[in-house]
C-alpha positions as CSV (number, residue, x, y, z in Angstrom):
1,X,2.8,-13.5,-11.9
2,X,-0.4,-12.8,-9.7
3,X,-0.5,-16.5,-8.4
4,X,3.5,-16.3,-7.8
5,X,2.0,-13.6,-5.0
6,X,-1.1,-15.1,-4.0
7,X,0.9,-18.0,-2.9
8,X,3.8,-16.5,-0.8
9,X,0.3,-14.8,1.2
10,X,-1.0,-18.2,1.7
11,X,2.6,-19.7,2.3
12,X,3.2,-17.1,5.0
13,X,-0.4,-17.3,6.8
14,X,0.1,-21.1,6.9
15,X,3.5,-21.5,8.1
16,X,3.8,-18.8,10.0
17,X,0.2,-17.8,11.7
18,X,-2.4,-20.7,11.1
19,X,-4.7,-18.5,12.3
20,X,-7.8,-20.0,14.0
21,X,-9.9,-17.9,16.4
22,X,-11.3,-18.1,19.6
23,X,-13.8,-16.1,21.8
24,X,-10.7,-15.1,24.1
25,X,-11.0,-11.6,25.3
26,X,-6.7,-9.8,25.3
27,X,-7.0,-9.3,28.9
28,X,-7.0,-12.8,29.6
29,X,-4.5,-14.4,26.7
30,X,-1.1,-16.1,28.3
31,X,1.1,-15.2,25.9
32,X,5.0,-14.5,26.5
33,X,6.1,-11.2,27.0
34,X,8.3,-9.6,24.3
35,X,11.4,-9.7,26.5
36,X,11.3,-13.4,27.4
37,X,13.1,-16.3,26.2
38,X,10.8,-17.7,24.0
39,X,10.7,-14.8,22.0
40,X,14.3,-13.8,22.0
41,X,15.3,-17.1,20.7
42,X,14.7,-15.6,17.2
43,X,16.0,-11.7,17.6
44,X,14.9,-8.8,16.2
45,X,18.3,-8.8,13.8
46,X,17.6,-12.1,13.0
47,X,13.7,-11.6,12.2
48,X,14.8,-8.4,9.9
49,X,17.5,-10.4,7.9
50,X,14.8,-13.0,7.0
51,X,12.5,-10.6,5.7
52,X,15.2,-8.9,4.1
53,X,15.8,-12.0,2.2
54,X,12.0,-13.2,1.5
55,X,11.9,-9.0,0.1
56,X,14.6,-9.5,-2.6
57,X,12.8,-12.6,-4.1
58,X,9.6,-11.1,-4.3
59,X,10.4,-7.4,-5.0
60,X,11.5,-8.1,-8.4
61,X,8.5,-10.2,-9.5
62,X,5.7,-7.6,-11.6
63,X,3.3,-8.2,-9.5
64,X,4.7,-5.8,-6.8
65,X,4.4,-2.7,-8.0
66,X,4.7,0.7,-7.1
67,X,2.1,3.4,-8.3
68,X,2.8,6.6,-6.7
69,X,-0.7,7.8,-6.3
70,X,-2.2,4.4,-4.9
71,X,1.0,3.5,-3.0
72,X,0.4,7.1,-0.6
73,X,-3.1,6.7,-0.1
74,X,-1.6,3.0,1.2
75,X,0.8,5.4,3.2
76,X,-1.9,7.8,4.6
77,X,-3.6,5.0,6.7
78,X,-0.3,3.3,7.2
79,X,1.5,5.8,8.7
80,X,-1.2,7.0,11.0
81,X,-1.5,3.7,12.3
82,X,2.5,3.1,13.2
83,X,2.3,6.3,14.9
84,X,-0.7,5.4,17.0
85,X,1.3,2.5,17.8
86,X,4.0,4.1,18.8
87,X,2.3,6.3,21.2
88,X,0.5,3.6,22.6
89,X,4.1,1.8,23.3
90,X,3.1,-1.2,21.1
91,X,6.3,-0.7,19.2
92,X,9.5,-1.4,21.7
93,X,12.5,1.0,21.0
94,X,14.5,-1.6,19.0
95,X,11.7,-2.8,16.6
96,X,11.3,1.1,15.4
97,X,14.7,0.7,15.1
98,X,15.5,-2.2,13.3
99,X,12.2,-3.0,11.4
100,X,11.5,-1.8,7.8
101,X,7.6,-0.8,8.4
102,X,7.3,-1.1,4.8
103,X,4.1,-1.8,3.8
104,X,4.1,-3.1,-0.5
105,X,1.2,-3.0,-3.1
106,X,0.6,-6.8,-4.7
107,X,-1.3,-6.5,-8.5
108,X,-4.0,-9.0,-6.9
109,X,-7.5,-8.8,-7.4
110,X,-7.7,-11.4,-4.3
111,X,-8.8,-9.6,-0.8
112,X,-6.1,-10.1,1.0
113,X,-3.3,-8.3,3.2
114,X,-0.4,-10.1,5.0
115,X,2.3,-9.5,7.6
116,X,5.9,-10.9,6.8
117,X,9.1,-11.1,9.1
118,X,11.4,-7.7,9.4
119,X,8.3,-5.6,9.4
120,X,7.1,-5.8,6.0
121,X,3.1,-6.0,5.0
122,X,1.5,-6.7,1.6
123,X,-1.2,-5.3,0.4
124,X,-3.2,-6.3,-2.2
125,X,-5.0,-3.9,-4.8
126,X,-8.1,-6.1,-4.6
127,X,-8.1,-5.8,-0.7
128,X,-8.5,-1.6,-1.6
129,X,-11.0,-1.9,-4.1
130,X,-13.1,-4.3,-1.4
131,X,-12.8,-1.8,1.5
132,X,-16.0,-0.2,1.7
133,X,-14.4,2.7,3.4
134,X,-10.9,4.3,4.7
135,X,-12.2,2.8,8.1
136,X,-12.3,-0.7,6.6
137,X,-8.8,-0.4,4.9
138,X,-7.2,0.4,8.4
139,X,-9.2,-2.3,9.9
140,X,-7.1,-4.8,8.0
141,X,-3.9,-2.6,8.1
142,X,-4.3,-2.2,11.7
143,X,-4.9,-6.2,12.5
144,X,-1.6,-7.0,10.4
145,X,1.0,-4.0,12.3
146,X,-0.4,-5.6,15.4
147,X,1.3,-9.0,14.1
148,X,4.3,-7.5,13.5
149,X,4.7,-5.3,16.7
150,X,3.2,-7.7,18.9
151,X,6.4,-10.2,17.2
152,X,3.9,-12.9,16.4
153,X,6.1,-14.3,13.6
154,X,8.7,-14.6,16.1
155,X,6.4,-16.9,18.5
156,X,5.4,-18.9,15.9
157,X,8.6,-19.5,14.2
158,X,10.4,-20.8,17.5
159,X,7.5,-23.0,18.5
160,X,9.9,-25.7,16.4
161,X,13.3,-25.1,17.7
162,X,14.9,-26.8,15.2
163,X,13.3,-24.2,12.0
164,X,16.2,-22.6,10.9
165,X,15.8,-19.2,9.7
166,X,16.9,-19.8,6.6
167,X,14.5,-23.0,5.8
168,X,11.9,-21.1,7.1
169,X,12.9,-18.6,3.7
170,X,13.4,-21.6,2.1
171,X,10.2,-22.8,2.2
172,X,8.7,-19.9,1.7
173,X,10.5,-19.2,-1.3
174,X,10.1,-22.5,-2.6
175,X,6.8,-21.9,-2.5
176,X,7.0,-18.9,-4.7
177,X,9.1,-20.8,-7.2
178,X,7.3,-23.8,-7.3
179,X,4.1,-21.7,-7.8
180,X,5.5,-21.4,-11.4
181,X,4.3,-25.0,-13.1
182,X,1.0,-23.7,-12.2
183,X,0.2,-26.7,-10.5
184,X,-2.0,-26.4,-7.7
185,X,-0.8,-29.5,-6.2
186,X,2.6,-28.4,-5.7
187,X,2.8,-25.8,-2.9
188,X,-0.1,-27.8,-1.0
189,X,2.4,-30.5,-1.5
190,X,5.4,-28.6,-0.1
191,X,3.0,-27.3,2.8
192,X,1.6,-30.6,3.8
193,X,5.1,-32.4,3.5
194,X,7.8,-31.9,6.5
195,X,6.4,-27.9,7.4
196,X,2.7,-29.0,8.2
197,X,3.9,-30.6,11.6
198,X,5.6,-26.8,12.3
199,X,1.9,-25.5,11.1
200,X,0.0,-28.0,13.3
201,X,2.7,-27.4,16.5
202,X,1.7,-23.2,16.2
203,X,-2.4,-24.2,16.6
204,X,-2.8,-22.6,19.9
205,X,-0.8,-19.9,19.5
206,X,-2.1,-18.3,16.5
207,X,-5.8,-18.9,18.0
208,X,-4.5,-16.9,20.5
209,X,-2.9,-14.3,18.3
210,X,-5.4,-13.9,16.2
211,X,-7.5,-12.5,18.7
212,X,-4.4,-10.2,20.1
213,X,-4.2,-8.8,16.5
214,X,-7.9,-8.0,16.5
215,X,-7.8,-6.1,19.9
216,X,-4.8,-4.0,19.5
217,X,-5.2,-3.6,15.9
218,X,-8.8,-1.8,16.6
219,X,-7.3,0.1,19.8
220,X,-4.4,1.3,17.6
221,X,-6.8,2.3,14.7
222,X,-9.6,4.0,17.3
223,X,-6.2,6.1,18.2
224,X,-4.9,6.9,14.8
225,X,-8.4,8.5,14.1
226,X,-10.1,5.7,12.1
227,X,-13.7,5.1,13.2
228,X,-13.7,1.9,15.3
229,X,-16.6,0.6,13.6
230,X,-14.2,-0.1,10.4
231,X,-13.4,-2.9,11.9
232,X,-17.1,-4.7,12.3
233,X,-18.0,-3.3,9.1
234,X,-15.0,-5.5,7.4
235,X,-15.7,-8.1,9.3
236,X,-19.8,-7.9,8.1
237,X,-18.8,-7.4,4.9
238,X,-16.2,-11.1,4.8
239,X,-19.0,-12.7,6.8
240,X,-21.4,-12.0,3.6
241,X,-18.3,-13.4,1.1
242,X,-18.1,-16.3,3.2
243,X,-21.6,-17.4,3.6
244,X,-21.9,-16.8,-0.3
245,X,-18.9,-18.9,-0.9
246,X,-16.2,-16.6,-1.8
247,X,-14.5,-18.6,-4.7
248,X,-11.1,-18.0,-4.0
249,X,-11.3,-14.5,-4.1
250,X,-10.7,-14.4,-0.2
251,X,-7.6,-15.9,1.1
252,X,-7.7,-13.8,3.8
253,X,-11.1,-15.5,4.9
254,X,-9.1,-18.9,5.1
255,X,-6.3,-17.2,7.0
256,X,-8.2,-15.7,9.3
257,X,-11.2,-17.7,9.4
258,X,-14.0,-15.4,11.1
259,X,-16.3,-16.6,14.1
260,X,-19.1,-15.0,15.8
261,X,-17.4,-14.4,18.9
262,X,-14.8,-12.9,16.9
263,X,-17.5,-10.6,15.0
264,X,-19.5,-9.5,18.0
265,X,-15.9,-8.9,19.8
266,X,-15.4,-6.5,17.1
267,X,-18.6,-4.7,17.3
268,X,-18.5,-4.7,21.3
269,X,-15.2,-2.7,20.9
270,X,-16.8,-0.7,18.6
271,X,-19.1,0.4,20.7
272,X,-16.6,1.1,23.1
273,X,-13.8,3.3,21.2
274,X,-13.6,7.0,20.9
275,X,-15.3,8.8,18.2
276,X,-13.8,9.5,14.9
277,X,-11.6,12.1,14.4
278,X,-13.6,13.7,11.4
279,X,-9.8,14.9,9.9
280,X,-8.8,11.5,9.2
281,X,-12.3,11.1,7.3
282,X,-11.1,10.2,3.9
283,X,-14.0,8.7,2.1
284,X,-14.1,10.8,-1.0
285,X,-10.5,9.6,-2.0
286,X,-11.5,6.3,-1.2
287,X,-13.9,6.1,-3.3
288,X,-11.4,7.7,-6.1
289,X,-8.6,4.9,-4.6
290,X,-10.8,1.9,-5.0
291,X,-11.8,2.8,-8.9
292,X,-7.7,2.8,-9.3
293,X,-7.1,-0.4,-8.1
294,X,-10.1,-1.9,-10.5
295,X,-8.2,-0.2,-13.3
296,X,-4.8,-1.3,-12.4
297,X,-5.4,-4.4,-11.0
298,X,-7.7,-5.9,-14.2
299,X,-6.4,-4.0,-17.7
300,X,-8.5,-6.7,-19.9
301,X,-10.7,-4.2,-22.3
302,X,-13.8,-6.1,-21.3
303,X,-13.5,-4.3,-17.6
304,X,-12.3,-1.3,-18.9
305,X,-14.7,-0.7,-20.7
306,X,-17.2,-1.8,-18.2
307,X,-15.8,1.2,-15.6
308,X,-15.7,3.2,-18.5
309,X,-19.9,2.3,-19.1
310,X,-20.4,3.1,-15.6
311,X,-18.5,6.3,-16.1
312,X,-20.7,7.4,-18.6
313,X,-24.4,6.1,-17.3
314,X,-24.6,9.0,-15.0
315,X,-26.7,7.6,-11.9
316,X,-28.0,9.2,-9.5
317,X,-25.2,8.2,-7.1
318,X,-24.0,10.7,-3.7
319,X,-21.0,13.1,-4.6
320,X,-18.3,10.6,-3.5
321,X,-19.1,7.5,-5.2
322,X,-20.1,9.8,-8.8
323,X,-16.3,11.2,-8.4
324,X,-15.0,7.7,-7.7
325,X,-17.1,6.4,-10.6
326,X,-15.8,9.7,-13.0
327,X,-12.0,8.9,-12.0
328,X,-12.5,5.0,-12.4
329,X,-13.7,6.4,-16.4
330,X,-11.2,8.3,-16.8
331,X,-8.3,6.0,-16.2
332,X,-9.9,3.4,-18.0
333,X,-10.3,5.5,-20.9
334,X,-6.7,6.4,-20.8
335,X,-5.6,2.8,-20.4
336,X,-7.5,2.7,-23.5
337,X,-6.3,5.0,-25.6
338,X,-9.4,7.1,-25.8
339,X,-8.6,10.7,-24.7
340,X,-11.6,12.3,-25.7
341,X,-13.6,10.0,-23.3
342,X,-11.3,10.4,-20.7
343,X,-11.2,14.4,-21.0
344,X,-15.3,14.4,-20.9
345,X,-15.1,12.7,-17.9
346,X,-12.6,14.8,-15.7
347,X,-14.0,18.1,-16.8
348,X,-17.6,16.2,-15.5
349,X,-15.7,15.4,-12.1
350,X,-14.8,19.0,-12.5
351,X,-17.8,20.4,-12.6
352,X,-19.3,18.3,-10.1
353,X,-16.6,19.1,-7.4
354,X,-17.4,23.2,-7.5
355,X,-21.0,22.5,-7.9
356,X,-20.3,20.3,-4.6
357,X,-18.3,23.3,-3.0
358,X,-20.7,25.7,-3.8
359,X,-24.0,23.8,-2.1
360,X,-21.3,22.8,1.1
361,X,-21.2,26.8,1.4
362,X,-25.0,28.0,1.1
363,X,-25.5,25.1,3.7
364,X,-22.9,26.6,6.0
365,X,-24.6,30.2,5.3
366,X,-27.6,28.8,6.2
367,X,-26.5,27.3,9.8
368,X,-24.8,30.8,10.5
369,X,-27.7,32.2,10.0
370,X,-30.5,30.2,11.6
371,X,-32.5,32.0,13.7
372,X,-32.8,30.3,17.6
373,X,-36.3,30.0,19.0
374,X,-36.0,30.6,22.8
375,X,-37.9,28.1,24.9
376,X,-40.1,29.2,27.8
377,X,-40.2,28.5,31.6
378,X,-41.4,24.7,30.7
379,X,-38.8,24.4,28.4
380,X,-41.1,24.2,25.4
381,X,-40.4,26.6,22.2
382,X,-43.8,29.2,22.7
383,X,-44.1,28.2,18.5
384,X,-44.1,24.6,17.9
385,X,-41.9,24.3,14.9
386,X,-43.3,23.4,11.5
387,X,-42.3,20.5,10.1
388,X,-39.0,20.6,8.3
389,X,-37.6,18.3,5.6
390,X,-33.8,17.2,7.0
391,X,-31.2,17.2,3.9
392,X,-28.5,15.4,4.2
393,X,-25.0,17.2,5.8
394,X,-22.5,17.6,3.2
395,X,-19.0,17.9,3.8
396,X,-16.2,19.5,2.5
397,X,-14.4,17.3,-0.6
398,X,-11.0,17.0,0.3
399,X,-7.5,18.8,-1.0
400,X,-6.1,15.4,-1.6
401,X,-9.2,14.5,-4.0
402,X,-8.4,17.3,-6.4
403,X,-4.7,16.8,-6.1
404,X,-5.7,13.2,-7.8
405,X,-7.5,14.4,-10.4
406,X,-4.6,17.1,-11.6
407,X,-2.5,14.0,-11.2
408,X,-4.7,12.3,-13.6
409,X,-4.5,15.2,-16.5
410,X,-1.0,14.5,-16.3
411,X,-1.5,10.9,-16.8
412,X,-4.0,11.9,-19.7
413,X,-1.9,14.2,-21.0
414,X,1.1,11.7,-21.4
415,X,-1.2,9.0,-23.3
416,X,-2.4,11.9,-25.6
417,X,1.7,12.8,-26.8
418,X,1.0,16.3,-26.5
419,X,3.5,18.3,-25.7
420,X,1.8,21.6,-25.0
421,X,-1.3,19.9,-23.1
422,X,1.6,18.2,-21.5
423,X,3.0,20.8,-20.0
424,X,-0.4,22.9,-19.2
425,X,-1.0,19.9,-17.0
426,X,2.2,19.8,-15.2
427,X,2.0,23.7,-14.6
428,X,-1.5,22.7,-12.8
429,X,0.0,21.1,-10.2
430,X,1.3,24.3,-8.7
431,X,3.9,24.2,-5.8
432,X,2.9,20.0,-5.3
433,X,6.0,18.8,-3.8
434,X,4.3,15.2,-2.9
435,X,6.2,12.0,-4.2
436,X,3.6,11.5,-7.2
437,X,3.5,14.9,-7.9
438,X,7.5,14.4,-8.3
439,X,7.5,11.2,-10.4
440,X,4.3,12.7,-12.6
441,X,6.6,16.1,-13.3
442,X,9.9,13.5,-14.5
443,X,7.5,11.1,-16.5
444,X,5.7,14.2,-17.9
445,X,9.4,15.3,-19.3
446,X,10.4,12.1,-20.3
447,X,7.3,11.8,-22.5
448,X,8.0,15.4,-23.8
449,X,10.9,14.5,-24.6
450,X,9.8,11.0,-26.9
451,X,7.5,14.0,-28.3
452,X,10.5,15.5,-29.6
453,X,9.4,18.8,-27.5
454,X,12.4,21.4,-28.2
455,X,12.1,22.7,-24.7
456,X,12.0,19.4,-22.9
457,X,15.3,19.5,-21.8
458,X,15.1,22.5,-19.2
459,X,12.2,20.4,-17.7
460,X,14.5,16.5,-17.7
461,X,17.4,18.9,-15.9
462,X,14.7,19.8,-13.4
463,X,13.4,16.7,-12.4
464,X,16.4,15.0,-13.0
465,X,18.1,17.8,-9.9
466,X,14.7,16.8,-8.0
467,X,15.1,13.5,-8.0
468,X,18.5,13.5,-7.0
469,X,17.6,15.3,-4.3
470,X,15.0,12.4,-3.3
471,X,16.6,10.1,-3.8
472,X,19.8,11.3,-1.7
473,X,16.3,11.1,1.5
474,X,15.0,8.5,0.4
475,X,17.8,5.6,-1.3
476,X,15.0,2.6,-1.4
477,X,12.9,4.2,-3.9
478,X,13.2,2.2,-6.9
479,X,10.8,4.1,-9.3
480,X,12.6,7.7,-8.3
481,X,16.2,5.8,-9.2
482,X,15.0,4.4,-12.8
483,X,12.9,7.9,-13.7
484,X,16.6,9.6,-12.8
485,X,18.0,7.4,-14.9
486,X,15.9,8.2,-17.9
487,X,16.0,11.6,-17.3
488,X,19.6,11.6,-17.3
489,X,19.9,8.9,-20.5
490,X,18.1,11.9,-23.3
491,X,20.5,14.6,-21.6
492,X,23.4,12.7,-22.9
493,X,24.8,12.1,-18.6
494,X,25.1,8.1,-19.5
495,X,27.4,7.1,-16.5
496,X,24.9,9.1,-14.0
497,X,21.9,7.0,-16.2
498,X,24.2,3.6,-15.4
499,X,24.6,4.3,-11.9
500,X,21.0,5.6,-11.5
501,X,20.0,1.9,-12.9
502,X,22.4,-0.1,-10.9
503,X,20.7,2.0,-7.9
504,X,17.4,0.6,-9.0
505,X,18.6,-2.8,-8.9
506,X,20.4,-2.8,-5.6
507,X,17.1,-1.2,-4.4
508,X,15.2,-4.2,-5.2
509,X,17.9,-6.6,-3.8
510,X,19.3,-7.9,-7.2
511,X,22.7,-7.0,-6.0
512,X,24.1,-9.0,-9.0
513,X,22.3,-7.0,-11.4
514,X,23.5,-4.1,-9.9
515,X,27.0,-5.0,-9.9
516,X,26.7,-5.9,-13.2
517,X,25.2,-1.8,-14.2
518,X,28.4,-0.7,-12.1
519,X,31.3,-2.3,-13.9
520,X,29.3,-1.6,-17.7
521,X,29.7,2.0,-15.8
522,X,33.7,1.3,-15.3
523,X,33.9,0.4,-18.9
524,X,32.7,3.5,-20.2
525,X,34.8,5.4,-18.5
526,X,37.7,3.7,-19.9
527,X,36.7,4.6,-23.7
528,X,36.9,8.1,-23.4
529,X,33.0,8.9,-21.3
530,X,34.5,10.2,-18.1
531,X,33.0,12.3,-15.4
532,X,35.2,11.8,-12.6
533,X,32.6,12.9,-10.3
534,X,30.4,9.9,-11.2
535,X,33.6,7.5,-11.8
536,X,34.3,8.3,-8.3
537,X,31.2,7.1,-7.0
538,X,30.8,3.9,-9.3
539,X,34.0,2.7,-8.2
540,X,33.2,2.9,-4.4
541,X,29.5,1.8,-4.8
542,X,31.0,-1.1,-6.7
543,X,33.3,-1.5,-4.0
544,X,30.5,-1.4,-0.9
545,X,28.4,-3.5,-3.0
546,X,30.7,-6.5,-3.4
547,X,31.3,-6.6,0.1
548,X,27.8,-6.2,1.1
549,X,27.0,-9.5,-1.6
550,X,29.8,-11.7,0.5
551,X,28.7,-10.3,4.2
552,X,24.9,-11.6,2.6
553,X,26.1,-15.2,1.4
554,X,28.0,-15.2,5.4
555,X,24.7,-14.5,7.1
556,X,22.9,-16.7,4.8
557,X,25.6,-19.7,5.8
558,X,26.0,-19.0,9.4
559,X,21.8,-18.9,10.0
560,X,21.8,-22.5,8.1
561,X,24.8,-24.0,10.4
562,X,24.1,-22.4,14.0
């Protein structure tokens, strides 16, 4: 599973980046310019319905997964970032267009984050649990948008003329498959065979690239309000993995081997950029997103019960990393099945928060109140001051952090099987209307309703109407689709609960799987379980499904026989 994901990073670093740096400052790199020949030769179209087809290979495989509360922290550097490209005119008219900007989580404990063609990016969770900071997370982020917008995949793909677009999938899923036997020998074999002169051909470009991507990634994350300095710290941080030999735990390392030029580059710019924006200074919840990915990304009960430990230890750490630490506890306890422990340590993350609040307002009192000491003619105060012991400035925790931590009753609340604690923790998330918040409120039901809670119908028939609603916004989302399904499956709606799952699959990019949901659908209908409203729409889904499965196996013909 993880190594399945591991490889299609390592697959598309080598065939389509080889990156190798040099000291070559942006100003002075000859690269093409978006709108010439050598680029066009693969289009934007073209680029999109190869990622499109790499996507539906790997978006079925476990190890991309989608947790709502991790996946829009992901989003909330992401986003910033595209927008700061946008602004900036990194991103033509036509890529916004036509590109997904879909950035993915991998269940990977290696540090690592990769660009694929059509605008997609993975991210793995061990990548977020290395990031020392929000700053460091967009440092990478922002290095692998500047591959896609700058159509570096593109360059590299038509350094070999003769690549098809659909061997250059090939080989990329091939090296997913093949990943399978566990054989380390076989995807270095399919790399080094007939695709290492392609690799070898790109050398100069991707040296040349690579530096690009560092440049505009750290102007584009200076302007998207990440401190500038993220990007040196990361790069500090992989220099220490790499001197210490990082035992495989850092593909990114290999694909984007790090020099000092490269380094003091970094920390020049640094130096340079704009000062953070203090609003985009999410720490706190980073702290609280790194101890998520631990949990999620190692569930052995030897680690959990190492976070949990930690949880319980009590050092004297700052504010931000004892939250982290409390959260990190607290999922692990859930994860394993110990609710008590995992109750001690939210109401301790509780506590902690408005003892927090309470010391950021006396210091605030105490700056509004400080008396100023006039200097004289000389400029020297007439008292010399006494000396004063500095404490360190606290800031404000953030909304989002206690947003997480309701999120996380709910999640306790749904490993305990209680209905009533259940539903006290769903009524704490207030007027919420963020996409967790929305999947936590239709799991919370669905788990009421296992419970056997009488009353857990009125809330399925709510989330059930609010996921319809999402869904109709936002048709992609996989998880919303197969919650709507189960919500709809206990309230006795089984062709909406069908559709709802063929929905999921087509999502994904199993088109077969969906068609096969749609016609089980048709069948139903024709034994007496009819709601013509939903037979309506099967049919013609069915219908626009079929044809969009033979337009796919067209593309997928013509791109191998230009």
């Amino acid at each position: 599973m993880r190594p399945k994901l591991a490889t299609l990073a390592a697959a598309a670093c080598l065939a389509l980046h080889v990156f190798i740096v040099p000291a070559t400052p942006a100003a002075q790199l000859n690269l093409p310019a978006l709108g010439e020949a050598e680029s066009d030769s693969l289009s934007i179209d073209d680029e999109r319905k190869l990622g499109d087809q790499i996507m539906r290979e790997i978006l079925p495989d476990p190890a991309v997964i989608d947790d709502p509360v991790l996946y829009q922290y992901l989003m909330s550097v992401f986003v910033p970032l595209h927008e700061a490209a946008l602004r900036r005119g990194n991103i033509s008219p036509e890529q916004e267009e036509k590109l997904a900007w879909q950035p993915f989580l991998v269940l990977d404990p290696e540090f690592n984050a990769f660009a694929l063609p059509g605008g997609y990016m993975g991210v793995n969770l061990g990548m977020i649990a290395a990031a020392g900071s929000r700053d460091e997370m967009a440092s990478v982020l922002g290095h692998e948008l500047s591959h896609i917008t700058q159509r570096h995949i593109a360059r590299s793909m038509v350094a070999n003329k003769h690549q098809s677009m659909v061997s250059m999938a090939a080989m990329l899923i091939g090296l997913l498959m093949s990943v399978k036997s566990r054989n380390s020998d076989v995807p270095m074999a399919v790399i080094t065979s007939g695709q290492a002169a392609m690799a070898t051909g790109q050398l100069t470009f991707s040296r040349q690239m690579e530096a690009e991507a560092d440049a505009f990634g750290q102007d584009v994350m200076t302007d998207a309000g990440f401190a500038p300095s993220g990007m040196a710290a990361m790069f500090g941080r992989l220099e220490d993995a790499s001197r210490l030999n990082d035992s495989n735990q850092y593909p990114w390392l290999r694909s984007h081997p790090l020099t000092i030029e490269r380094i003091a580059a970094a920390r020049l710019r640094a130096r340079q950029g704009a000062p953070q924006d203090p609003r985009f200074s999410h720490i706190t919840e980073h702290s609280l997103m790194r101890a998520r990915s631990r949990a999620l990304m190692d569930t052995s009960e030897v680690a959990l019960r190492r976070m949990q430990s930690q949880a319980r230890l009590n050092v004297p750490l700052n504010d931000a990393e004892r939250l982290g630490t409390l959260y990190g506890g607290a999922l692990a306890s859930i994860e394993l099945g110990d609710p008590a422990a995992a109750t001690a340590m939210i109401a301790s993350a509780q506590d902690l928060m408005v003892q927090h609040a309470a010391l950021v307002a006396q210091q605030d009192r105490e700056a509004a109140g400080a008396p100023h000491v006039a200097a004289d003619s000389d400029g020297v105060a007439p008292n010399p001051p006494q000396q004063v012991v500095v404490t360190p400035q606290l800031y404000p925790i953030e909304p989002e952090v206690a947003r997480d931590f309701a999120l996380l009753r709910v999640e306790e609340a749904v490993g305990k099987h209680s209905a009533p604690e259940i539903s006290a923790a769903v009524a704490a998330l207030g007027n919420d209307r963020s996409r967790p918040a929305l999947m936590a409120r239709a799991q919370a039901a669905i788990a009421r309703a296992a419970a056997r809670d009488p009353t857990a119908g009125v809330a399925l028939q709510q989330s059930l109407e609010s996921l319809q609603t999402w869904v109709a916004e936002h048709p992609g989302d996989v998880l919303a689709w197969t919650l709507l399904a189960q919500c709809a499956e206990p309230l006795g709606q089984k062709l909406r609960a069908i559709r709802a799952e063929a929905e999921a699959h087509a999502a994904q990019g199993d088109l077969l799987g969906a068609i096969d949901r749609l016609r089980a659908g048709q069948k139903l209908t024709r034994v007496g379980h009819l709601d013509f409203v939903e037979a309506s729409i099967i049919d013609s889904r069915l219908r626009d499904l079929m044809a969009e499965r033979r337009a796919l196996g067209r593309d997928l013909h013509d791109a191998d026989h230009p």
